[in-house]
C-alpha positions in Angstrom: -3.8 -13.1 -67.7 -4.9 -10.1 -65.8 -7.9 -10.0 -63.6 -9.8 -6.8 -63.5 -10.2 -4.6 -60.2 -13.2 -6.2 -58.5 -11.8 -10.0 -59.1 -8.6 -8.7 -57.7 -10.0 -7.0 -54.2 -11.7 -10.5 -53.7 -8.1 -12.4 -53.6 -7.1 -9.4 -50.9 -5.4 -11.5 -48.0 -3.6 -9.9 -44.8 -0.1 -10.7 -43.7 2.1 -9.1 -40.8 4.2 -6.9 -43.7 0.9 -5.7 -45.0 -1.9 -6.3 -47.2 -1.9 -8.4 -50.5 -4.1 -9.4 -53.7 -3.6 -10.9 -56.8 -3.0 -9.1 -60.2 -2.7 -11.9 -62.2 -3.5 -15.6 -62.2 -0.6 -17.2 -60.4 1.1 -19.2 -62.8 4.3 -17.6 -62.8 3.7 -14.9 -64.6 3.9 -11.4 -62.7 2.0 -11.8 -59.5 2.6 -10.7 -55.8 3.6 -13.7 -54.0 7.4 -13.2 -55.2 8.1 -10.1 -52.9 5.7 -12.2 -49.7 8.0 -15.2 -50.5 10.9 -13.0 -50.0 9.9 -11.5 -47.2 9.3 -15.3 -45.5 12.8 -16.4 -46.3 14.1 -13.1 -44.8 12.0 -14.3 -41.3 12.7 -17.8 -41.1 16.5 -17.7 -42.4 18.5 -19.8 -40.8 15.8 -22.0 -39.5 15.8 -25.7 -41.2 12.3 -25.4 -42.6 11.3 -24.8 -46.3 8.9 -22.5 -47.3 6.1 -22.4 -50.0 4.3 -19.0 -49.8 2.5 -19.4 -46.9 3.6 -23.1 -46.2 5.7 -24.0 -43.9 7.4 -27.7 -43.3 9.6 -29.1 -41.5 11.1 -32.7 -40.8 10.7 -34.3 -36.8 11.1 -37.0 -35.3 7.7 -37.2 -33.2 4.9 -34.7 -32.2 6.9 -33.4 -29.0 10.0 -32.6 -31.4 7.2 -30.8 -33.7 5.5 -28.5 -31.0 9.4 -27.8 -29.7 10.5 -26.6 -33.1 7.1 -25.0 -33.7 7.8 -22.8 -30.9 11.2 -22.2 -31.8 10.0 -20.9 -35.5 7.3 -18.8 -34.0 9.0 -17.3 -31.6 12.2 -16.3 -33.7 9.8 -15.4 -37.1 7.8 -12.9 -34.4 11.2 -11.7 -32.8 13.2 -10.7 -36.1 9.9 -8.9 -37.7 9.2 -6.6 -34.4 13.0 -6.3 -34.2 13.1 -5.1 -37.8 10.4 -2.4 -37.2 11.7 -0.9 -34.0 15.5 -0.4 -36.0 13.3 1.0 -39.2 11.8 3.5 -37.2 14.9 4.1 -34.7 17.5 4.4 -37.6 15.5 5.7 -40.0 17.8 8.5 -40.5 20.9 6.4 -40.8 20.1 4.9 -43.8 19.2 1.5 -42.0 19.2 -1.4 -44.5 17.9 -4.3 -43.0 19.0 -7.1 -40.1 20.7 -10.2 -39.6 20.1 -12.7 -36.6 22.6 -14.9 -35.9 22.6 -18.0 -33.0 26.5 -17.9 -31.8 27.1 -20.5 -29.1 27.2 -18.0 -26.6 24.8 -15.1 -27.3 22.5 -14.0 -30.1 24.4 -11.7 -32.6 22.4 -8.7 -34.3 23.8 -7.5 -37.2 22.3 -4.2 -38.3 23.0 -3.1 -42.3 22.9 0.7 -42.5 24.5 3.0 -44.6 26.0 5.5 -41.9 27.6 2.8 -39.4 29.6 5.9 -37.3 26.1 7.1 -36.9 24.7 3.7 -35.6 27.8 3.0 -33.4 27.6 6.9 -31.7 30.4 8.9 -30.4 32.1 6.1 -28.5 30.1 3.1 -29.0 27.5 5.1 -26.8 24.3 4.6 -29.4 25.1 1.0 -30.2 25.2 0.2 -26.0 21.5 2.1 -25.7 20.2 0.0 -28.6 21.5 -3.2 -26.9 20.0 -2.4 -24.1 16.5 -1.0 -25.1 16.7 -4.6 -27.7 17.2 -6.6 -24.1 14.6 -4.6 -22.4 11.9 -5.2 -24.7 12.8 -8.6 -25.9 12.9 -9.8 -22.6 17.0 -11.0 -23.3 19.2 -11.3 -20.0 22.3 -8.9 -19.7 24.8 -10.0 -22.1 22.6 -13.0 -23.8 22.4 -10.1 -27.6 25.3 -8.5 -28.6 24.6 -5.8 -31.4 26.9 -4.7 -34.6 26.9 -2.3 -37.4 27.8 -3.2 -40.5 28.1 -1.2 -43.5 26.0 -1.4 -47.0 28.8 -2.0 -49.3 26.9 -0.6 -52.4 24.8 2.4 -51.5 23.1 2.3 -54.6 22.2 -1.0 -54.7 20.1 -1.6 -51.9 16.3 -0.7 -52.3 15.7 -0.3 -48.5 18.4 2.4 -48.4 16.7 4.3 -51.8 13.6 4.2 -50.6 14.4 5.6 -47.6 16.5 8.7 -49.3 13.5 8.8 -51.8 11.5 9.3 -48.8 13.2 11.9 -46.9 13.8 13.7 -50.3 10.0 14.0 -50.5 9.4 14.9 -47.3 11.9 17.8 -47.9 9.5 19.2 -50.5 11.6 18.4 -53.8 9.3 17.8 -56.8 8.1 14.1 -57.1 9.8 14.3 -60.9 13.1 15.5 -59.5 13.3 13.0 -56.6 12.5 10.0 -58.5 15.0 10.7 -61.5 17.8 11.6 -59.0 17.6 8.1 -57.2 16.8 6.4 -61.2 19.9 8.0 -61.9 22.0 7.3 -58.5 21.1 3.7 -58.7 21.5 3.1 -62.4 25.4 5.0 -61.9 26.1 2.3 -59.0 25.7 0.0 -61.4 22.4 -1.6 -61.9 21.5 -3.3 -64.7 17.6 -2.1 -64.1 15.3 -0.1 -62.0 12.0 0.7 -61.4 10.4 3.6 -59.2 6.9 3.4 -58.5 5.4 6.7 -56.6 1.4 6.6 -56.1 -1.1 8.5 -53.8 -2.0 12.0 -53.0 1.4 13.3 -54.4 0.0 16.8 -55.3 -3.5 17.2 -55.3 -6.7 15.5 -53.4 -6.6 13.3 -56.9 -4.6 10.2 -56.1 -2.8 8.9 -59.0 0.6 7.0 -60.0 3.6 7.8 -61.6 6.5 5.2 -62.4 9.6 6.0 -63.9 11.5 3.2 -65.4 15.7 2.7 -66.6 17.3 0.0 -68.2 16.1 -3.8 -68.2 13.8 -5.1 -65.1 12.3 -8.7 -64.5 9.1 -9.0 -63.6 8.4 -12.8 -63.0 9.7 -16.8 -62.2 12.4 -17.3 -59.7 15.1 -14.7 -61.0 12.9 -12.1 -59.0 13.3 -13.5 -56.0 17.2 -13.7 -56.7 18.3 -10.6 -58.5 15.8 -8.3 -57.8 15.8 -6.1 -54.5 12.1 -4.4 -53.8 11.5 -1.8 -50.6 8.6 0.0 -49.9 8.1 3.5 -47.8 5.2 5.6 -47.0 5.7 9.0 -46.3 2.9 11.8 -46.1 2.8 15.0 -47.9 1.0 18.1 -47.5 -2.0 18.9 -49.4 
């Protein structure tokens, strides 16, 4: 069941990826929690926790074990979401697709998924040395405690981050909204997609906003297979007036 525009703007809640209401009544029908949920599993993975929406629980043995793994969750769900937008708006350009974190015995290894890896890695290794240490710098890591990689996106086409970025640089080019949208559609759809969905709204054109979604093949829209087949990204961009 839909709610109507006022009913919705009072569910509006705020998060660290943004703000959020409800569209529906959340019974499992289409609603907004499935892309937050996704987001909280991309935070907290690897972490022994589970995760309900907002919920989080975990199993100790006392209250000292609780505020040590407390710490341990806040501190790692704060470090990969800052670390995740300082690559977005450093790689931008080389099709950056996301980040894994992962706790070797000896160091912390970043995994960075981008679609240009020679780009990432520089002439030499140079770029990929300067990002480790600018990561150490501002993280506050000792030399040789993070060790950064590049790894490659294996299907181009299938990743939503990298779309949304080439959407986004395609607009900011100044190619026609139509144009854009249909040439990812079709990118995606020829890498083998069984759906997709492009959703453009805002001032595209005039001081009118309005929305424009262009739609190919089949897409699902609510229960659990969102959160498992279904990859969502979202870019802002500005456009002249």
């Amino acid at each position: 069941m839909e709610l109507g525009d006022e009913s919705s703007v009072i569910t509006t809640f705020s998060t660290s990826f943004g703000r959020y209401r409800w569209k529906r009544y959340p019974f499992g029908i289409k609603s907004g929690q499935g892309e937050f949920q996704r987001k909280m599993e991309e935070v907290f993975e690897g972490l022994d926790i589970g995760l309900i929406i907002d919920d989080i629980a975990g199993i100790t043995k006392d209250e000292e074990d609780h505020d040590a793994k407390l710490r341990i969750f806040v501190q790692s769900g704060v470090f990969k979401a800052e670390l995740n937008t300082f690559l977005m708006k450093e790689l931008a350009e080389d099709g950056y697709s996301g980040v894994e974190v992962r706790q070797a015995p000896a160091r912390i290894e970043i995994i960075i998924l981008a679609t240009r890896t020679q780009s990432v890695l520089g002439e030499k290794g140079r770029r990929i040395r300067e990002l480790t240490s600018v990561v150490q710098k501002r993280f506050g890591f000792q030399e040789g405690a993070i060790e950064l990689y590049a790894e490659k996106v294996a299907a181009r086409g299938l990743c939503a981050i990298a779309q949304a970025e080439s959407l986004r640089y395609k607009l900011i080019g100044g190619l026609a909204v139509r144009r854009a949208c249909y040439g990812v559609l079709r990118f995606i759809m020829e890498s083998g997609a069984k759906g997709c969905e492009v959703v453009v709204s805002g001032k595209l054109r005039g001081q009118r906003a309005k929305s424009m979604k262009f739609v190919d093949g089949l897409m699902i829209h609510s229960g659990e297979p969102v959160n498992q087949y279904v990859d969502i990204a979202v870019r802002h961009v500005l456009l002249r007036q």
